[in-house]
Structures are given as structure tokens and as C-alpha cells.
gemmi code that builds the backbone of each chain (N, CA, C; Angstrom):
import gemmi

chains = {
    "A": [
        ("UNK", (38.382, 37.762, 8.988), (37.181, 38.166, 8.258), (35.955, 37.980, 9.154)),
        ("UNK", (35.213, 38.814, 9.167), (33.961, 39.079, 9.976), (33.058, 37.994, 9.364)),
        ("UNK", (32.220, 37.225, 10.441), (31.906, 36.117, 9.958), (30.081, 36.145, 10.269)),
        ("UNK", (29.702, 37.609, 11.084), (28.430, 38.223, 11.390), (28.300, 39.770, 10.400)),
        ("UNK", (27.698, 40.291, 9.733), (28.055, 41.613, 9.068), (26.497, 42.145, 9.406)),
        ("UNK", (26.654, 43.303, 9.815), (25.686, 44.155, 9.713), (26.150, 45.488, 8.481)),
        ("UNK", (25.957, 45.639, 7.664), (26.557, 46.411, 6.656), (25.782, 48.234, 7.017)),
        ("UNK", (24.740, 48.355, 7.309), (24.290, 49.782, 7.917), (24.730, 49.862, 9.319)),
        ("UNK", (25.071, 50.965, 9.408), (25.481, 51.082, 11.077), (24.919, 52.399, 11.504)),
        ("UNK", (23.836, 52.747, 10.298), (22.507, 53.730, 11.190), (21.470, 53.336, 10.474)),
        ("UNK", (19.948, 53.537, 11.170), (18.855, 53.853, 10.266), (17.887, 54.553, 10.851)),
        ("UNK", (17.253, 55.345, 10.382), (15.943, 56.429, 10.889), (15.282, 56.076, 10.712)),
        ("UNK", (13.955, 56.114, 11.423), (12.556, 55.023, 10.899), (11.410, 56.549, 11.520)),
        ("UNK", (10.790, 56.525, 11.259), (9.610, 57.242, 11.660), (8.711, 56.495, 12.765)),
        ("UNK", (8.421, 57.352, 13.465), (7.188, 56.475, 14.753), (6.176, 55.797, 14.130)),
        ("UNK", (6.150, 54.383, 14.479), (4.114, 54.148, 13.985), (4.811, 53.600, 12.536)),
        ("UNK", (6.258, 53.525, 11.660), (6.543, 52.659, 11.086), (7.146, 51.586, 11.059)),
        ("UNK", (7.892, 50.713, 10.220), (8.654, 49.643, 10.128), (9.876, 49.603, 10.214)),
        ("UNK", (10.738, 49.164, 11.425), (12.198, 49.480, 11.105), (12.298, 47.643, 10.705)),
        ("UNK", (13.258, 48.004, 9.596), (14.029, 46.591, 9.053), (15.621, 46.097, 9.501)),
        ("UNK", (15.850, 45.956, 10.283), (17.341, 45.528, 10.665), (17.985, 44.521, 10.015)),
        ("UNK", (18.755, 44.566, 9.696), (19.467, 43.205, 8.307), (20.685, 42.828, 9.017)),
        ("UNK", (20.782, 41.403, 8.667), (22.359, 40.706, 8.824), (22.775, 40.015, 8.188)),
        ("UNK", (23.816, 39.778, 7.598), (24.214, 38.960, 6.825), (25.659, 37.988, 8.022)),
        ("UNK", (25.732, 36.624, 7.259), (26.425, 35.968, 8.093), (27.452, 34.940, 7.154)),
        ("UNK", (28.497, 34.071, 7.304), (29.167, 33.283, 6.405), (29.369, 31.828, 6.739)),
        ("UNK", (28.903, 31.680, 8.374), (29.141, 29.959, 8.490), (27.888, 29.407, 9.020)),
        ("UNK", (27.432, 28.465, 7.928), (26.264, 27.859, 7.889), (26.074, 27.047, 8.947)),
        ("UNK", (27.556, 26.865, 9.761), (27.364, 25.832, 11.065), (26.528, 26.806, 12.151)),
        ("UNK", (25.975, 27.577, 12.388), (25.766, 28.747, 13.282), (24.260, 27.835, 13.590)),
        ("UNK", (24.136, 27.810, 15.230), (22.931, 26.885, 15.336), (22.098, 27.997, 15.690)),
        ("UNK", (21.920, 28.771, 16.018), (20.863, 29.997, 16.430), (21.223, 31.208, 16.375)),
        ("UNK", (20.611, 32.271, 15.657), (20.794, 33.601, 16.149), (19.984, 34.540, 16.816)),
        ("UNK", (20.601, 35.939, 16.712), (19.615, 36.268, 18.080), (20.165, 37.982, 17.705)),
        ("UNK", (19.659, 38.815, 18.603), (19.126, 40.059, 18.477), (19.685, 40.697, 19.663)),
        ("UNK", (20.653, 41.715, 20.017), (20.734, 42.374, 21.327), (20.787, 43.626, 20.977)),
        ("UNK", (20.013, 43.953, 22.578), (19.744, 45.742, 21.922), (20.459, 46.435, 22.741)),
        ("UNK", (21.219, 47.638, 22.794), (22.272, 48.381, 23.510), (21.675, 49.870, 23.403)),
        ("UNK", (21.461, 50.013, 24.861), (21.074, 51.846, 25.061), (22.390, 52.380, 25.702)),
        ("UNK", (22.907, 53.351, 25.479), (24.190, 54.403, 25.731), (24.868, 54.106, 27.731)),
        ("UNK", (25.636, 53.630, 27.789), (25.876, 53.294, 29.263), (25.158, 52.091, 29.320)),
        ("UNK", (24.683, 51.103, 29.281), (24.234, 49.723, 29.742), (25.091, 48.543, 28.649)),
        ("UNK", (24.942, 47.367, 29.112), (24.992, 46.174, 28.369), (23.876, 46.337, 27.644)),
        ("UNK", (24.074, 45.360, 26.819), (23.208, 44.685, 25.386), (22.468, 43.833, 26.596)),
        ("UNK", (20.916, 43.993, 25.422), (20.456, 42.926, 26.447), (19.550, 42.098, 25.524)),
        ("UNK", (19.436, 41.076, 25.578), (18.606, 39.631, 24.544), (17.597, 40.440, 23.877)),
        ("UNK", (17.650, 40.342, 23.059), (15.345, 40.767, 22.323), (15.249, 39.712, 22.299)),
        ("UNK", (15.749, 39.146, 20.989), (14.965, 37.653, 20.464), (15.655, 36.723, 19.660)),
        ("UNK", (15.591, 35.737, 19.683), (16.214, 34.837, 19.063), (15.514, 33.696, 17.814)),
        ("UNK", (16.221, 32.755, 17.276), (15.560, 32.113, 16.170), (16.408, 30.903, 15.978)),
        ("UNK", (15.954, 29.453, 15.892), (17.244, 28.678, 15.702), (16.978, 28.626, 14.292)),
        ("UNK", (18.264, 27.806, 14.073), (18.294, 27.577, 12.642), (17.422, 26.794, 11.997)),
        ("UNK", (16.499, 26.014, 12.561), (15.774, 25.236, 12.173), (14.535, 26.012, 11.237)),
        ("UNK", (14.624, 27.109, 11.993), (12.851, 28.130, 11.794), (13.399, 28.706, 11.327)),
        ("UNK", (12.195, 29.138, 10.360), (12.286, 30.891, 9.376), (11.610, 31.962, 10.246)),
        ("UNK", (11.404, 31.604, 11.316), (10.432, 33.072, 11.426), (10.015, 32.762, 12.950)),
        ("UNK", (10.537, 34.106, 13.971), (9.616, 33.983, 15.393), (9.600, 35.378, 15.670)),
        ("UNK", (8.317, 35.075, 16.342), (8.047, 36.561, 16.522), (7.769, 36.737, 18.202)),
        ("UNK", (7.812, 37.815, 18.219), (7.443, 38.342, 20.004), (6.726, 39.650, 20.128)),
        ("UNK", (5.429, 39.887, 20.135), (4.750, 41.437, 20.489), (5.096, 42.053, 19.021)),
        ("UNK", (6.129, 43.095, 19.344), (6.473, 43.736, 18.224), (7.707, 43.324, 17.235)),
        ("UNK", (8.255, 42.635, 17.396), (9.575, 42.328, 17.271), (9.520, 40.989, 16.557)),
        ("UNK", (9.746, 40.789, 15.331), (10.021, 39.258, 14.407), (11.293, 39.303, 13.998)),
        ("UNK", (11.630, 37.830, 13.877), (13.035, 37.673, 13.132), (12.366, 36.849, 12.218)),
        ("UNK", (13.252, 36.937, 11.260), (12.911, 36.171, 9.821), (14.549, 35.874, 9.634)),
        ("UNK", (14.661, 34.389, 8.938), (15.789, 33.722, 8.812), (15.983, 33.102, 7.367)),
        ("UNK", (16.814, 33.787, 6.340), (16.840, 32.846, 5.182), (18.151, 31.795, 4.672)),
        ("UNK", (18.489, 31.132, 5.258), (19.292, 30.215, 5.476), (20.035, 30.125, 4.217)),
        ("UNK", (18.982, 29.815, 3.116), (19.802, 29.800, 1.878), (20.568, 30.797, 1.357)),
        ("UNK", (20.038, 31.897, 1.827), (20.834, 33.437, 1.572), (22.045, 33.761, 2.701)),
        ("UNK", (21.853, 32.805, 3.820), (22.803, 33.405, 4.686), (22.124, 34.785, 5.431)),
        ("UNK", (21.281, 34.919, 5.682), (20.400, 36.141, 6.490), (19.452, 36.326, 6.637)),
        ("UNK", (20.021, 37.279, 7.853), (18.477, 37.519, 8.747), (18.353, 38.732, 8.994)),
        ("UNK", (16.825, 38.920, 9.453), (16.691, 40.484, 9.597), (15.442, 40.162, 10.820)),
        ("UNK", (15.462, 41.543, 11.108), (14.504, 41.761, 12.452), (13.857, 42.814, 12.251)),
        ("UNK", (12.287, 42.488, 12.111), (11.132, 43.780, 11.905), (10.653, 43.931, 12.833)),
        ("UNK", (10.354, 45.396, 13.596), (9.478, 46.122, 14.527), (8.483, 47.152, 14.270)),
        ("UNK", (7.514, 46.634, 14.556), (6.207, 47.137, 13.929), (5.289, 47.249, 14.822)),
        ("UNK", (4.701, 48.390, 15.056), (5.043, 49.509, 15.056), (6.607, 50.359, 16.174)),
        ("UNK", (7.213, 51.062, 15.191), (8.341, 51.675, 15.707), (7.806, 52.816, 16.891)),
        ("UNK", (8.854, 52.350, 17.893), (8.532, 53.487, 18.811), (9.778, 54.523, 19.207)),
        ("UNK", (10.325, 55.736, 19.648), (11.071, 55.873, 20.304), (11.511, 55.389, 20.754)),
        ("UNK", (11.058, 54.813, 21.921), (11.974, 54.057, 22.591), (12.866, 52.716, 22.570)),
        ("UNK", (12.693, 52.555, 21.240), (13.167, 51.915, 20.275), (14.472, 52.115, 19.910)),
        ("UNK", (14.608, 53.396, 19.990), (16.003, 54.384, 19.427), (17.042, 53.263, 20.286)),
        ("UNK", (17.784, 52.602, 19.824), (18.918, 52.049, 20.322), (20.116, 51.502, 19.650)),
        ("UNK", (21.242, 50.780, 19.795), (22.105, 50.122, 18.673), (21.649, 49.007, 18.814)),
        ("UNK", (21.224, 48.038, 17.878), (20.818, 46.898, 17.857), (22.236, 45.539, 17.051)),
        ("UNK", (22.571, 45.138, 17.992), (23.777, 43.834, 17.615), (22.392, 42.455, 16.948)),
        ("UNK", (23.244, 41.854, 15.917), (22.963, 40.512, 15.744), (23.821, 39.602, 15.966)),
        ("UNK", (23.681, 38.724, 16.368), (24.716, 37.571, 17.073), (24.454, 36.059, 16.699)),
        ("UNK", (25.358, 35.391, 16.454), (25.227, 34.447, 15.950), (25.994, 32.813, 16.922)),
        ("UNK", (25.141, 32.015, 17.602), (25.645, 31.136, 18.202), (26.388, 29.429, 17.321)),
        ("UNK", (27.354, 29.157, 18.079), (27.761, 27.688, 17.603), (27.517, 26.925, 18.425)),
        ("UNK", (26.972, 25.720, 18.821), (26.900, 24.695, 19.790), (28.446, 24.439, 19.831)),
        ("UNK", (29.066, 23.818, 18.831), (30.188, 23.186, 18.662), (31.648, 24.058, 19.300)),
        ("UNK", (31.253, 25.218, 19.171), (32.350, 26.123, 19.682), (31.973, 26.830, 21.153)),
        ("UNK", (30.668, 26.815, 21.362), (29.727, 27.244, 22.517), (30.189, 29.018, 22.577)),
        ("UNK", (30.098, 29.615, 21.445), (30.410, 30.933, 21.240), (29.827, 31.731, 20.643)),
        ("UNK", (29.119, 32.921, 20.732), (28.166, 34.067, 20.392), (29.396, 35.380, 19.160)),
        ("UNK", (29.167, 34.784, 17.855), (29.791, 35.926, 17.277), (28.975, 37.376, 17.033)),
        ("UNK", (29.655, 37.957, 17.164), (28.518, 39.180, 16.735), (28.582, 40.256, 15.538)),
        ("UNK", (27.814, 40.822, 15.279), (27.525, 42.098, 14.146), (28.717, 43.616, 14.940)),
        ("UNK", (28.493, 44.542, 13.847), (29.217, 45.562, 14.274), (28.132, 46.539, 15.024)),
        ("UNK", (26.910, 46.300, 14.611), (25.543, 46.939, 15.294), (25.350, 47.429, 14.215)),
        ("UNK", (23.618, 48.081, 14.319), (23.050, 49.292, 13.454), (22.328, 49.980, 14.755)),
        ("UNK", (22.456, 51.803, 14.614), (22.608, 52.545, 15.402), (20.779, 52.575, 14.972)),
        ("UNK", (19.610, 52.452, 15.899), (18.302, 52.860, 15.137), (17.767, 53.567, 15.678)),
        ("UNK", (17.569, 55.025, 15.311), (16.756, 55.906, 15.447), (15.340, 56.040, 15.212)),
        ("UNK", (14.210, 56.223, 16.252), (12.879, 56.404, 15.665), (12.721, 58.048, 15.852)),
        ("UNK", (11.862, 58.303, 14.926), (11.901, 59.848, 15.058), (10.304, 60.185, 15.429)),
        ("UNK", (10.161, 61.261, 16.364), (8.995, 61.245, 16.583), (7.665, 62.172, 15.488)),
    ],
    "B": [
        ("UNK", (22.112, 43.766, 44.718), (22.245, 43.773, 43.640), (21.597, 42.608, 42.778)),
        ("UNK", (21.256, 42.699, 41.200), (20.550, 42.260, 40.690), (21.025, 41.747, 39.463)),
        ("UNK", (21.100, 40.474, 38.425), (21.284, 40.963, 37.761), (23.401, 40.537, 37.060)),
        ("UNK", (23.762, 41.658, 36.434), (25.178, 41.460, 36.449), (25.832, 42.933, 36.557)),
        ("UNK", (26.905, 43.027, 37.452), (27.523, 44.417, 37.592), (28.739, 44.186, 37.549)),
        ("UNK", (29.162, 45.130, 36.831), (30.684, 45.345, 37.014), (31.251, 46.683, 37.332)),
        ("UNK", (32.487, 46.609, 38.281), (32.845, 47.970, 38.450), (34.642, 47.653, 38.420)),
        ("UNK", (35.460, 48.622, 38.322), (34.031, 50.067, 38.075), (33.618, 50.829, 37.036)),
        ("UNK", (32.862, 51.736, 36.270), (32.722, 51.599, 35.831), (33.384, 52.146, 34.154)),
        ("UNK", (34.072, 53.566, 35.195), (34.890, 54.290, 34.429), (36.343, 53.827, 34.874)),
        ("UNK", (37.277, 53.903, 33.729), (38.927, 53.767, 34.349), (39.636, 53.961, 33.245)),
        ("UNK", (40.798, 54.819, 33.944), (41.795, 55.986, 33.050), (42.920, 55.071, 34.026)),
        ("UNK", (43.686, 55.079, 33.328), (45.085, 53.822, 33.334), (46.020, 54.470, 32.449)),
        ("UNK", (47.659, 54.683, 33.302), (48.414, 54.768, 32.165), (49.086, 53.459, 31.841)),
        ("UNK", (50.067, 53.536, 31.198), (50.970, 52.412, 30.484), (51.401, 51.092, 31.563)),
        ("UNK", (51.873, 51.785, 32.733), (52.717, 51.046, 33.451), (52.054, 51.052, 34.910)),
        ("UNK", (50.473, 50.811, 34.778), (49.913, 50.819, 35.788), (49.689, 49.312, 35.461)),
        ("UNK", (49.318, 49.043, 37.160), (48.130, 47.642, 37.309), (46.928, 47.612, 37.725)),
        ("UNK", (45.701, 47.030, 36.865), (44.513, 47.129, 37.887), (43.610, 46.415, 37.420)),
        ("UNK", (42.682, 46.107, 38.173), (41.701, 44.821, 37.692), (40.175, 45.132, 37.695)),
        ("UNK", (39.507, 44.659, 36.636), (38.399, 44.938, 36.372), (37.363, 43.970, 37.608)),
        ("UNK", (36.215, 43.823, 37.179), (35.471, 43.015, 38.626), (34.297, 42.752, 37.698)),
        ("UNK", (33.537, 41.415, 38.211), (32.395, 41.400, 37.436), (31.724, 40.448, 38.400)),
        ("UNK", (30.336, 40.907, 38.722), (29.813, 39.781, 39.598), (28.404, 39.272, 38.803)),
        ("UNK", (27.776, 37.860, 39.216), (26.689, 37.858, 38.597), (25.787, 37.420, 39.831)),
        ("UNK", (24.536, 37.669, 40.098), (23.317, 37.138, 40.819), (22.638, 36.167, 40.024)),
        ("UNK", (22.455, 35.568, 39.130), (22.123, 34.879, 38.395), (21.675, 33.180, 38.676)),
        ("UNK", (22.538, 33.056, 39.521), (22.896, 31.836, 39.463), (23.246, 30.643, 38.115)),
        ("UNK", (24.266, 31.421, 37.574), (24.624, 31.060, 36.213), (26.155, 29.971, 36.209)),
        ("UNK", (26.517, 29.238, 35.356), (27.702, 28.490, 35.607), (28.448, 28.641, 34.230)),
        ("UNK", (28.435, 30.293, 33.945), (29.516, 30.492, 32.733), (29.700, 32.060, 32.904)),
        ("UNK", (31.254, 32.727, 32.632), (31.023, 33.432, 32.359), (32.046, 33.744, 31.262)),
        ("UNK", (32.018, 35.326, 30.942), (32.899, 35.446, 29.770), (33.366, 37.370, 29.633)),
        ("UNK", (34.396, 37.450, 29.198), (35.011, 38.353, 28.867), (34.948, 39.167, 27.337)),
        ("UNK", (34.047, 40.607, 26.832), (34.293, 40.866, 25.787), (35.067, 42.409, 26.016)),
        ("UNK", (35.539, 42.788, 24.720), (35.766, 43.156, 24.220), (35.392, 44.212, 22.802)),
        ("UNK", (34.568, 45.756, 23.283), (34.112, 46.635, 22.375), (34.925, 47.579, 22.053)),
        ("UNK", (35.719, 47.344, 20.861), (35.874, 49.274, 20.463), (35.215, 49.784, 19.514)),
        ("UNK", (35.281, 50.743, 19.138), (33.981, 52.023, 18.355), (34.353, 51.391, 16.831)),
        ("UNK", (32.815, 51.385, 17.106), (32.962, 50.993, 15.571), (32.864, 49.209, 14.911)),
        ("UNK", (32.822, 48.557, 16.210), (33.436, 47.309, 15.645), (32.665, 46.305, 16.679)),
        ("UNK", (32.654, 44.716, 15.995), (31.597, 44.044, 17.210), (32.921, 43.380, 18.512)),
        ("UNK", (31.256, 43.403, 18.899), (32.102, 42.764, 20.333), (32.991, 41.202, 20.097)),
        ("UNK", (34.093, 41.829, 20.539), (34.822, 40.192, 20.506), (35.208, 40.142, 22.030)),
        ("UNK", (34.881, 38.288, 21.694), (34.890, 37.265, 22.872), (36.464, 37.300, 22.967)),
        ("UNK", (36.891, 37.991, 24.591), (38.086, 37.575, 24.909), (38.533, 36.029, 25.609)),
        ("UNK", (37.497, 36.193, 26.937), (37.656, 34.883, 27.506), (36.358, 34.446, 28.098)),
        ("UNK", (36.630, 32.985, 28.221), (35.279, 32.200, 28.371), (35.336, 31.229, 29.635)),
        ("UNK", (34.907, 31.655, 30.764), (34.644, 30.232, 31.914), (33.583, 29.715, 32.076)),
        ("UNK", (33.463, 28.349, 31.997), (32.542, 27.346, 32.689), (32.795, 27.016, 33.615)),
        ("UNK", (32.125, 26.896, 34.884), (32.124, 25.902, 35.944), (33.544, 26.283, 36.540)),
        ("UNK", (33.891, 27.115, 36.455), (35.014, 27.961, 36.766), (36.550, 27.602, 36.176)),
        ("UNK", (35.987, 26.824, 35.291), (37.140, 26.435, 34.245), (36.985, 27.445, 33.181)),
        ("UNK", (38.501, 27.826, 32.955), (38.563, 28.817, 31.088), (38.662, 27.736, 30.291)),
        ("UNK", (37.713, 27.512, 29.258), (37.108, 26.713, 27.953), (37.802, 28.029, 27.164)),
        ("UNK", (37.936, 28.783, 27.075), (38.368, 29.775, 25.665), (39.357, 30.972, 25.880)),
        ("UNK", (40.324, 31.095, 25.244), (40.834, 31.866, 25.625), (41.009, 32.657, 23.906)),
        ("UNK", (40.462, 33.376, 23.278), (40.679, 33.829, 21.753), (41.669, 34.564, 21.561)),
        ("UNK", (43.446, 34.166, 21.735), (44.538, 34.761, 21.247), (44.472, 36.266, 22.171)),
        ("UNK", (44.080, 35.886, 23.060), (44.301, 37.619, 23.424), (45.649, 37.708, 24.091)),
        ("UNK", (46.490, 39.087, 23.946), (47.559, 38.943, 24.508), (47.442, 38.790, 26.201)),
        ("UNK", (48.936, 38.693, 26.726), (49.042, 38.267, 27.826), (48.841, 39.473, 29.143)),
        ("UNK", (48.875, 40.603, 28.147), (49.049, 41.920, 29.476), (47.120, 41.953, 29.798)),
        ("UNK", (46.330, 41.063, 29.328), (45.123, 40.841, 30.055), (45.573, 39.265, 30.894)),
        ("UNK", (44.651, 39.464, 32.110), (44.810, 37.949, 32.701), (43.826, 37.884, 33.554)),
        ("UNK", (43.028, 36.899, 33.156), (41.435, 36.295, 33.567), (41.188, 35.734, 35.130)),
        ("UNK", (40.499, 35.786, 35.925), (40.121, 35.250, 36.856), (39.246, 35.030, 37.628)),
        ("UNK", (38.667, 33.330, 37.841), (37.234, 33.148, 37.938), (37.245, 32.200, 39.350)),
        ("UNK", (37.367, 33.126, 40.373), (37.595, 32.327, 42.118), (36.333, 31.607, 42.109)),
        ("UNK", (35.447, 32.125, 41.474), (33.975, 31.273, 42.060), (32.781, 31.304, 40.692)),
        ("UNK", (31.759, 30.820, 40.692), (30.989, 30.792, 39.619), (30.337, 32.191, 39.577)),
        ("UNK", (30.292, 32.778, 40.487), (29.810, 34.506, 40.396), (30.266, 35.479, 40.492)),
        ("UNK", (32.236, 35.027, 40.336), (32.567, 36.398, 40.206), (34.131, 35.942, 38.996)),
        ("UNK", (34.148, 37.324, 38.377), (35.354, 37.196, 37.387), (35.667, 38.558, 37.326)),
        ("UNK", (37.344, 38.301, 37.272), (38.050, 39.760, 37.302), (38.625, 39.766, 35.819)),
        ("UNK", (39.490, 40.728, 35.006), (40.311, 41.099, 34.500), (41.515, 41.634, 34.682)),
        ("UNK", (42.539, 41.113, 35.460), (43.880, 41.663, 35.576), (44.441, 42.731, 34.396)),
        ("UNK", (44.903, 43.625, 34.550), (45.193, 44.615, 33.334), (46.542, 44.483, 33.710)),
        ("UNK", (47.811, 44.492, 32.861), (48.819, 45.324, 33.545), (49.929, 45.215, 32.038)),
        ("UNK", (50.421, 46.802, 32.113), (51.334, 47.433, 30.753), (50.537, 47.448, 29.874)),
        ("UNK", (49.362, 48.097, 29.613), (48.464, 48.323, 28.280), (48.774, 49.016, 27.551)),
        ("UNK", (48.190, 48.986, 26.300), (48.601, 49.827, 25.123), (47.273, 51.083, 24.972)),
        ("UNK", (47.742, 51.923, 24.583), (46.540, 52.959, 24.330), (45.082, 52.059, 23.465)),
        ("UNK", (45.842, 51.626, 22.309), (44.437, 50.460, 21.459), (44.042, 49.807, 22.483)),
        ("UNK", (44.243, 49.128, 23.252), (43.352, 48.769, 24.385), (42.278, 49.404, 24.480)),
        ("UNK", (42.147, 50.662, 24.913), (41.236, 51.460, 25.418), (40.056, 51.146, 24.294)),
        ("UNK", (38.865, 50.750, 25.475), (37.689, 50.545, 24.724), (36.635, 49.916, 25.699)),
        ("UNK", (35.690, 49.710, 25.863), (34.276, 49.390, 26.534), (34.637, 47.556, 26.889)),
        ("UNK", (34.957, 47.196, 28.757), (34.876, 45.903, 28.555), (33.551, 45.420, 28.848)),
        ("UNK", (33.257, 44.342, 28.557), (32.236, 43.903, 29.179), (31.823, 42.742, 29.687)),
        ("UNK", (30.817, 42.428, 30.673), (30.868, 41.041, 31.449), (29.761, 40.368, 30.912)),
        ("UNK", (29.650, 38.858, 30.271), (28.415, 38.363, 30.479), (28.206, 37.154, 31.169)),
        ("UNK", (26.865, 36.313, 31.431), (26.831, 35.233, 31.992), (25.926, 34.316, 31.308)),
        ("UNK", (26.309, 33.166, 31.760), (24.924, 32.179, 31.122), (24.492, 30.819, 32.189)),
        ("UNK", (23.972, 30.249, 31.513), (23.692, 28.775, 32.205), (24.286, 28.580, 30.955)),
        ("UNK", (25.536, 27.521, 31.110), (26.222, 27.176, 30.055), (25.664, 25.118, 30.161)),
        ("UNK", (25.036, 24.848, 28.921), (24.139, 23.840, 28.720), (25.025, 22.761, 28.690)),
        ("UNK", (26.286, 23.000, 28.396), (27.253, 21.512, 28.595), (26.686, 20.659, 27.532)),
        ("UNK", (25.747, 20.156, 27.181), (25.232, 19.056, 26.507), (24.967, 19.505, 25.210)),
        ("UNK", (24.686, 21.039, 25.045), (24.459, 21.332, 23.828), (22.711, 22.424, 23.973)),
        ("UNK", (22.407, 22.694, 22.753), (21.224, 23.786, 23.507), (21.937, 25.144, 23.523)),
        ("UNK", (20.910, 26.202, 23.803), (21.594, 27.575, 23.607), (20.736, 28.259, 24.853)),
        ("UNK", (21.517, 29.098, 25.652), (20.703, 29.971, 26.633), (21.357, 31.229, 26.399)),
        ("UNK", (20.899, 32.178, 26.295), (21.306, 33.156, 25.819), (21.776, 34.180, 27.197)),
        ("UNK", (23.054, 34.944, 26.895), (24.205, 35.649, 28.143), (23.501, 37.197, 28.455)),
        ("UNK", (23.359, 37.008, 29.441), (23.171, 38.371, 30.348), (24.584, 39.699, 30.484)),
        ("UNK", (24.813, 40.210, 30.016), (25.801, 41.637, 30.289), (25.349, 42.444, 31.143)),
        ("UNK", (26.430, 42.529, 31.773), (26.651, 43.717, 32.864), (27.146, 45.166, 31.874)),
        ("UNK", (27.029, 46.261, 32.854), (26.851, 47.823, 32.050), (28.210, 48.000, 30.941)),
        ("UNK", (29.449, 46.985, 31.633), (30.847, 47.517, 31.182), (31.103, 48.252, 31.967)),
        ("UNK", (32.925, 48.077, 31.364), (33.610, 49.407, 32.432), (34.339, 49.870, 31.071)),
        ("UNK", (34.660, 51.265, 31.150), (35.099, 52.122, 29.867), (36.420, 52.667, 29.968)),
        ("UNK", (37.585, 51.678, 29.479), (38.844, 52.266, 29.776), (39.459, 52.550, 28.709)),
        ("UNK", (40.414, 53.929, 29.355), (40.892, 54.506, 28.820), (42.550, 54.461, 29.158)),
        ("UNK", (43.220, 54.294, 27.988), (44.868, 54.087, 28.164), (45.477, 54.823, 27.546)),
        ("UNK", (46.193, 55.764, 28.708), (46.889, 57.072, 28.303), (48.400, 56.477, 28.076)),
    ],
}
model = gemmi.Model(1)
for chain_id, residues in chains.items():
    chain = gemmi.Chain(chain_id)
    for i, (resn, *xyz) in enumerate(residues, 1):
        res = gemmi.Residue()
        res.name, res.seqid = resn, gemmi.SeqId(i, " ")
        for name, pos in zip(("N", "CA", "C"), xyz):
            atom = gemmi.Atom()
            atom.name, atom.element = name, gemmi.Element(name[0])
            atom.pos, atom.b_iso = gemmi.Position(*pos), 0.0
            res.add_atom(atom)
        chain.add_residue(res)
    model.add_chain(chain)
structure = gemmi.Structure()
structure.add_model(model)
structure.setup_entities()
């Protein structure tokens, strides 16, 4: 059983709006999660991360918000750009296991 | 080179071939690790070295076989694959914190094989 879920695996956002990326997760031992973004031919590469301690970090355009009691997190980018258009993974770390589980991705399109 | 690469990058393999993937890092990192993408589905962690020790090996069968000569480079031995095989591997690295703490893994492009 998938223990990271990204349940959309597309979303369209318009330029100059809000894309919302969602994750849902099942083991509360998870000490940090985090955000990787994947363009067509490359590795994933870090955006941003959040430990479990915090509800909320942000970077430029890019926030994670963390609700622990719900088991999820999501990642807002504001304002959406094209170049934005990418698959975005959420990933979830254990100290205890020293292992990065991950989401299935959501595919995000900005449209111009 | 910069960064993490692996080559190569494309590879078409039949059943009863042998051949090995490559992954180097510039990093100066003391972990690396082995995933695992097919369509549709997240990346799973095949194998995991520290300090050029394998810490993880996640049930993967045996016709993969891992190898980490030095802290900056790791191969994938392939040999008798199954068509399900075929799928996007990929390399990452870290400063692996030993003590606890999180540094987050660098990936190389992948190599994209295909098993006829």
C-alpha cells in the first residue's frame, strides 16, 4: 500500500494563477517532506521542503503548507508560470529508515 | 562534468543480454542510491549506499546487482531481464547525515530501458 498518494496526476492552471498541488500520506513517523519537480528527459530536482515540526515554508513563489493532523500537504505557486509546466513528485523522508518515499506525481500544466 | 550523470542514457536489451548501467556524482556526496520509475507509478527505492556500504537493499530481485567501487561512482549490473523491467532508472546522491537530519538527493537524467 502506497504510503505517499498524490490522487490527481494532472492539473491545468492558467498563467498569473494559483496552482494547488496536494498530498496525502499514512505514516506519521515521516520526519520531513519535500517537493521534486521533473521536466521530460531530466531527473527530479528538490523545490522545497518542510519538516514536520512546521506548518508552513515558503520560498519566492513556492509554499508548502503541512497539516499533520490530516496527514497532508500541499504546495502553492503563486503566481503560475509556464515554465512551471512540469510533473511535480511529493516525497516523504524517515530519519529512522534514512529513506525518501514518494508520490505517483501530478503532471502541471500552466496555460498561457 | 557537473552535478550527477548517468549513462547511458537510452538502452534496448533483450532477455538474455548483460549490461550495466553507470552513475557518477561530482558532488562530493557519501550516499548513493538506486530508483526505480515505471509510467504511471512513484519512484521506488531499489538500492541504497553509504560510505560505500549497501544500508538497503528493498526486495529487489537478483537479476539487478548493485555496485559502489568508490563514493562517486555506482553501477547497475542487469542480466536476464524481464520485459516489466523496462522503465526509467535513476541515480541519486546525498550527504548522508549518519546522525540523523535530512539533506535532500540530487538525480542524475536516468537511463530509459527497454526489455524486448
Amino acid at each position: 500500500d502506497q504510503q505517499v498518494k498524490q490522487n490527481s496526476p494532472s492539473l491545468s492552471v492558467q498563467e498569473g494563477r494559483i496552482s494547488i498541488l496536494n498530498c496525502d500520506y499514512t505514516n506519521s513517523m515521516f520526519d520531513y517532506f519535500l517537493w521534486y519537480k521533473k521536466y521530460p528527459a531530466e531527473g527530479p530536482t528538490f523545490l522545497i521542503s518542510i519538516s514536520s515540526i512546521k506548518d508552513k515554508n515558503e520560498d519566492g513563489r513556492f509554499t508548502v503548507f503541512l497539516n499533520k493532523s490530516a496527514k497532508h500537504l500541499s504546495l502553492h505557486i503563486v503566481p503560475s508560470q509556464p515554465g512551471d509546466s512540469a510533473v511535480y513528485f511529493c516525497a516523504a523522508y524517515s530519519g529512522s529508515a534514512r529513506q525518501l518515499t514518494f508520490g505517483s506525481g501530478t503532471q502541471l500544466t500552466v496555460l498561457p | 562534468e557537473t552535478g550527477v550523470t548517468q549513462t547511458p542514457r537510452h538502452l534496448v536489451m533483450g532477455m538474455t543480454n548483460k549490461k550495466s548501467l553507470k552513475c557518477e556524482q561530482h558532488l562530493g556526496h557519501n550516499a548513493m542510491y538506486w530508483y526505480k520509475q515505471s509510467a504511471k507509478k512513484p519512484l521506488e527505492l531499489m538500492f541504497v549506499y553509504s560510505l560505500e556500504e549497501r544500508v538497503e537493499n528493498n526486495s529487489v530481485p537478483s537479476r539487478f546487482s548493485p555496485e559502489c567501487p568508490n563514493s562517486s561512482h555506482l553501477f547497475l549490473h542487469l542480466h536476464t531481464l524481464q520485459p516489466e523491467d523496462s522503465a526509467l532508472y535513476l541515480c541519486a546522491s546525498s550527504q548522508d547525515p549518519l546522525t540523523g537530519g535530512f539533506n535532500e538527493q540530487f538525480f542524475g537524467p536516468g537511463t530509459r530501458l527497454t526489455v524486448l
